[in-house]
N, C-alpha and C positions, 0 to 999 in steps of 0.2 A: 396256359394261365400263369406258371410261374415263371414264365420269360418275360411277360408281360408284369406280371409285380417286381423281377429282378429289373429290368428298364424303368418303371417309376421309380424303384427306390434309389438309383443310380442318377435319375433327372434331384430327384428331392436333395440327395446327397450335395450333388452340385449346386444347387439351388441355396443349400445352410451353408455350402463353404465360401460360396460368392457375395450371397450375403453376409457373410464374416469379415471376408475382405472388404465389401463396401464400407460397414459398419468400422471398423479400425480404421479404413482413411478416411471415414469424415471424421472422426475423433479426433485425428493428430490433424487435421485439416483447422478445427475449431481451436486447437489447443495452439498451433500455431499462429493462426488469425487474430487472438482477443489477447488484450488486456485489459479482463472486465472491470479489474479494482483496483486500489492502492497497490504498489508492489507489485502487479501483476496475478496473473490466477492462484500463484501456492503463496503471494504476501511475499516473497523472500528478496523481489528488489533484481532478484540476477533473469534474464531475459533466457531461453532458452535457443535464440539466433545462433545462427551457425554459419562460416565464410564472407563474415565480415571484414571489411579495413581493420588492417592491422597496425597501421599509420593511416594520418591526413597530412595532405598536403597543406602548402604553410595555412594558405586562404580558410582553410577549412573543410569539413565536403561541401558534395553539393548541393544549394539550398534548391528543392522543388517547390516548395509554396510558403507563402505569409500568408497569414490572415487576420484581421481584428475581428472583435466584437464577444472574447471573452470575459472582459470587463477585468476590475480591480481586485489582485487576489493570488494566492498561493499554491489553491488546488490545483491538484497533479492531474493527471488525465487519466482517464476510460474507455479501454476502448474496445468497442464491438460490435459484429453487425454491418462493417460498412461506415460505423461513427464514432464521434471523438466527444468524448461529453467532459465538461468540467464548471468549477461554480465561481463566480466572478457578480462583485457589484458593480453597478452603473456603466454595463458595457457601454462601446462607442454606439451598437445597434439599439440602443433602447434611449429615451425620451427621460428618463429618472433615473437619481440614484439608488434603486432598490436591488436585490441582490437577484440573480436568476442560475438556475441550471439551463446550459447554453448546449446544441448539439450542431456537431461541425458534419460532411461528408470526409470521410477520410484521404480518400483519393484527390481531393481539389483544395480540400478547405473554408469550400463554401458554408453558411451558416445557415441551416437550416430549420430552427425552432431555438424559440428560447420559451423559457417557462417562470414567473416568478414567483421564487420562495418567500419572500419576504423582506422587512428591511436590511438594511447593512449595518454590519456591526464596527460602530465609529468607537468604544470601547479602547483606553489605553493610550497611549504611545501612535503618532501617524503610522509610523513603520510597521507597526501589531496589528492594526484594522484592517478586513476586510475578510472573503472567506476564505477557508484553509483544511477543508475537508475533501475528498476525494470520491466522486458516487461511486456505486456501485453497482454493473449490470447484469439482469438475469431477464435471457429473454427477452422478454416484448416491455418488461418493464425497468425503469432505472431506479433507485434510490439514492438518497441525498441526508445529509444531516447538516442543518445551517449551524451555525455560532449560536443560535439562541438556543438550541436545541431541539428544534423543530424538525422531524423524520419526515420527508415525503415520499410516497412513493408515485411516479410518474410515467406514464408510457412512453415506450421508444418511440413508435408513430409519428405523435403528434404534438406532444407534451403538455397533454393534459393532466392533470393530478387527478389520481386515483382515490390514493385517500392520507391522511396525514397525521403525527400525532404527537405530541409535545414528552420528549423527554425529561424534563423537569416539573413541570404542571399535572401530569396525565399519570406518570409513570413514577412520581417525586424523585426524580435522580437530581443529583448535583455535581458541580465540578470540583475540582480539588485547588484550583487555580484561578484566575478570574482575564482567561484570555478566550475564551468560549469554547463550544463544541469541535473535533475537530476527527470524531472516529470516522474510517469508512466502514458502513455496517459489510459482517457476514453475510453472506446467504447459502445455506448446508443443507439440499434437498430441497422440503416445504418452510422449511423455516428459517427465520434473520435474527442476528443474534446482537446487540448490540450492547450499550454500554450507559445506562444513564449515571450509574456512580452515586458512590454513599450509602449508608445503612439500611438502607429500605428496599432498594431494586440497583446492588451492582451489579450485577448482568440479569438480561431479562431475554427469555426467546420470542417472538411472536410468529404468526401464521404472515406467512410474505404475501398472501393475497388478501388478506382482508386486515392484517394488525392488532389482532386477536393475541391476547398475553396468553401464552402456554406454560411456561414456567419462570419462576424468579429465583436468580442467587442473589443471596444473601452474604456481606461479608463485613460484620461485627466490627464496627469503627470505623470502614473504609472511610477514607476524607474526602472521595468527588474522582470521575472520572479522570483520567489523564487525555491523553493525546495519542495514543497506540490503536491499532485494530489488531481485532482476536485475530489467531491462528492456532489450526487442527494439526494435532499429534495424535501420533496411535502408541498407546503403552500397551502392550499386549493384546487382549482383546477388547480394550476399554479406548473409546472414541476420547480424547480430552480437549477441552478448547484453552487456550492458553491467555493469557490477557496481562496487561499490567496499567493500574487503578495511580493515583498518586501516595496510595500507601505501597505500592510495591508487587510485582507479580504474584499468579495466582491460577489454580488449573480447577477446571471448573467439567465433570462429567456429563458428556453431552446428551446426552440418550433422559435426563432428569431434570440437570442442574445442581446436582448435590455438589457444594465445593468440597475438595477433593485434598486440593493443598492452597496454602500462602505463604507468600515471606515477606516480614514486614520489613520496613526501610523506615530511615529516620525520615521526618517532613524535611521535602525541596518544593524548590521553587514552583518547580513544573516534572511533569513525567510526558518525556514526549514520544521515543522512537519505537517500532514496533520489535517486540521481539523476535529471536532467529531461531529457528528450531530445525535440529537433524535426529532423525527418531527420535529415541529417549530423551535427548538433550533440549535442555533452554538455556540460552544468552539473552538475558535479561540486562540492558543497559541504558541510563537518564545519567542528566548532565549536570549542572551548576554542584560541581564538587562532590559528585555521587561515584559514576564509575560502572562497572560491570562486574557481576557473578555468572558463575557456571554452575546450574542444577542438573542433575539427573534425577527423570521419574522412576519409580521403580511398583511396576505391578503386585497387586497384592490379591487377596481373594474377596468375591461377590466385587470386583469391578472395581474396588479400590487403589488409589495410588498415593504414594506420598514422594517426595524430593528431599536428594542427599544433595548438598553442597558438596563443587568440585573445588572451586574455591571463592572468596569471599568478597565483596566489592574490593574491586580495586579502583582508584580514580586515574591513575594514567589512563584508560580504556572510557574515560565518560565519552558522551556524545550527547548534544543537546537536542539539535531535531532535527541536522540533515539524514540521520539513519547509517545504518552499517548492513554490508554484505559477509557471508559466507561464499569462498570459493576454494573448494579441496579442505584442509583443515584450516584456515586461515582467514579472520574475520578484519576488514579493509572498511576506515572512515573516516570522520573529521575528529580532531581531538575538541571533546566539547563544542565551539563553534568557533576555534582560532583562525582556519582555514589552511591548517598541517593534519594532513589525510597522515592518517598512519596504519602498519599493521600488526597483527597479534595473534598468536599461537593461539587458538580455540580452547585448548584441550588445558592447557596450563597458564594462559593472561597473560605468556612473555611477550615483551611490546619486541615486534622485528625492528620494527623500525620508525620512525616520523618525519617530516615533509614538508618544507614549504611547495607549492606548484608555481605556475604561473599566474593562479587568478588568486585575490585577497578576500578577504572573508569567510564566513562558516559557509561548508562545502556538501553539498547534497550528491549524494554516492548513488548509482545504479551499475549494473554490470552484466557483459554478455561477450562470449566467444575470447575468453581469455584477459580479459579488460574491463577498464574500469572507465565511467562515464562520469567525471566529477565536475558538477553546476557548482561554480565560487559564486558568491554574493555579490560580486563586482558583475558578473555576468559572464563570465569567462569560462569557456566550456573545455572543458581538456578530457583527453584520452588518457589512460596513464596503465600500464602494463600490470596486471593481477600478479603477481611475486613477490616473493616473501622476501626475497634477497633485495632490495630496492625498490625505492620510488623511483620510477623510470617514463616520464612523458613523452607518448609517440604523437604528439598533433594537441594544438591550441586555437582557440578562436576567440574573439570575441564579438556575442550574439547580440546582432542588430536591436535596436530597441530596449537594451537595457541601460541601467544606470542611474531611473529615476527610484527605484526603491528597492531593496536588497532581490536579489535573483535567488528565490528560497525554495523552490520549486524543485522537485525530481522527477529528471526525466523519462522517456519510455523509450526501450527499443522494440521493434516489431518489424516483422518482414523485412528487415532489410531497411528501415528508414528509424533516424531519430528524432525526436518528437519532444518540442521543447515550449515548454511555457512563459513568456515573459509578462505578465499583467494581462493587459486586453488584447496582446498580440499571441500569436501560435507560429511555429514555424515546424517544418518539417524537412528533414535531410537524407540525402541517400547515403549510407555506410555502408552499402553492400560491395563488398570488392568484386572484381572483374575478371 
């Protein structure tokens, strides 16, 4: 009898360890495979690829596929599942100018569903119109936030709309700006955390299956959304979600909603880039003659936290909305939107260095496997070496089909390919080296 219980418990043992194993590669399998949101899974923009080109040849890499039918528009891409999802009005596949969440095959390019959100936001400036939010995938369903403010959420399937709900009507938020909606929502477990902005409901959670309001922050004179998506910090034992409003960042206790901290900023124009966070730390940074601060949270008790300034905006370090990376200690982007990527000491705001490249215009930054992925406005896509000691470009190109409207777009790396937005065109390249 007890050889016979020592044999099951020696099968069960092997049974919880293999399942262990199984369970950790599909993890890093999934964690490989997607990039469900803006900035990728942790928001921070740097790709987690690994044995990529380390130069390109003069041509550029290799292009694997075009595609149209993303329509007119700035959102970045989504990807998971197998798809590429992103938001564009009056693609070439549709019959009107209305705006749609669009979903590609990832391996082809083929287009596979579109869904429409509603109309297109003709708002401002030609160059300012159109959409400029990034969905967000969980699962079998995707989420969207248009320019008007309208949240959908939609199944991966088929792209039918599930259910939908207006961020400024429904939830009274407002913007701070008057360029529209542009977060890509959280989603943390069962719930999506988004942003309607302004005194009433600056961040609100709801139930990601049905849109169900669970809690609301409150944040006393905020002036309207900005252009940033939240991101999760852990200050000791306390979850905090991190955000920045057009009055200026703000930590916000996830587990309730109690705001927690804020720092006010004088009114600009716009608040666009999302901010970067390494544990305790936030790099909080917006452009038109604003700049960048360094906070530290500092845990306190019953879940409390507040923020010590490291030090104080500085405006050599603005950035207007192509975004900024961390890599090692050293935070790498466009100066405001001149199209001079420069770098900067994290820890202390000393600028290393600044940069003209090859391409003109404000420069939207990504980065993976030691490198930097900088999309110029012109359309001009360059590689350029993560180091503090120089700006140093190993490969240039310039991507087909651009030129009729700025190239404002950041792109994604994944497995092994790059992944570039121009308007209603997509293209995909292999960077993997050999």
């Amino acid at each position: 009898m007890m050889r016979a219980f020592d044999r099951l418990y020696r099968q069960l043992a092997w049974l919880l360890i293999l399942g262990g194993v199984v369970g950790v590669s599909r993890t890093t399998s999934l964690q490989a495979a997607d990039w469900p949101t803006f900035r990728g899974a942790d928001r921070s923009g740097v790709s987690p690829d690994k044995g990529l080109l380390q130069e390109w040849p003069a041509e550029g890499p290799k292009l694997l596929w075009q595609t149209a039918g993303a329509g007119r528009g700035y959102s970045s891409l989504a990807i998971a599942g197998g798809k590429i999802y992103t938001l564009g009005d009056k693609p070439s596949t549709a019959d009107d100018a209305d705006e749609y969440l669009v979903a590609f095959d990832v391996a082809t390019g083929k287009q596979l569903w579109k869904s429409k959100t509603g109309p297109a936001w003709n708002s401002g400036q030609p160059a300012w119109q159109s959409s400029r939010g990034t969905p967000t995938v969980d699962g079998d369903r995707v989420y969207a936030v248009t320019p008007q403010g309208l949240l959908v959420c939609i199944a991966t399937a088929d792209g039918k709309q599930v259910w939908k709900k207006s961020l400024s009507s429904e939830l009274q938020g407002k913007k701070a700006d008057g360029w529209g909606y542009s977060e890509s929502v959280l989603i943390d477990g069962d719930r999506l955390i988004c942003t309607p902005g302004g005194d009433k409901a600056t961040v609100v959670a709801l139930n990601k299956l049905t849109g169900e309001v669970l809690w609301t922050t409150v944040r006393d004179g905020d002036r309207g959304a900005g252009h940033s998506s939240i991101v999760i910090t852990q200050v000791g034992e306390t979850k905090v979600y991190v955000q920045s409003t057009g009055s200026g960042p703000l930590g916000i206790r996830a587990s309730d909603g109690k705001l927690l901290w804020a720092e006010e900023i004088e009114r600009t124009t716009a608040v666009i880039p999302t901010p970067v966070v390494r544990g305790d730390l936030v790099y909080f940074v917006a452009g038109y003659g604003r700049g960048a601060m360094l906070l530290k949270q500092i845990p306190g008790a019953n879940g409390e936290v507040k923020v010590e300034k490291q030090y104080p905006l500085k405006p050599a370090l603005g950035n207007k909305h192509g975004g900024v990376v961390l890599i090692g200690d050293y935070i790498y982007g466009d100066s405001d939107d001149k199209g001079i990527p420069h770098c900067a000491d994290l820890l202390t705001g000393e600028v290393k260095w600044n940069s003209r490249g090859s391409g003109k215009g404000s420069a939207a930054v990504t980065a993976a496997d030691g490198r930097l992925y900088v999309h110029f406005a012109d359309g001009t896509m360059a590689l350029v070496k993560a180091d503090p000691a120089a700006y140093t470009e190993v490969g240039s190109f310039k991507v087909p089909g651009s030129g009729d409207r700025p190239s404002w777009t950041q792109p994604v790396i994944l497995d092994g390919k790059l992944y570039i937005r121009e308007q209603d065109s997509l293209l995909c390249y292999d960077v993997k080296a050999r």
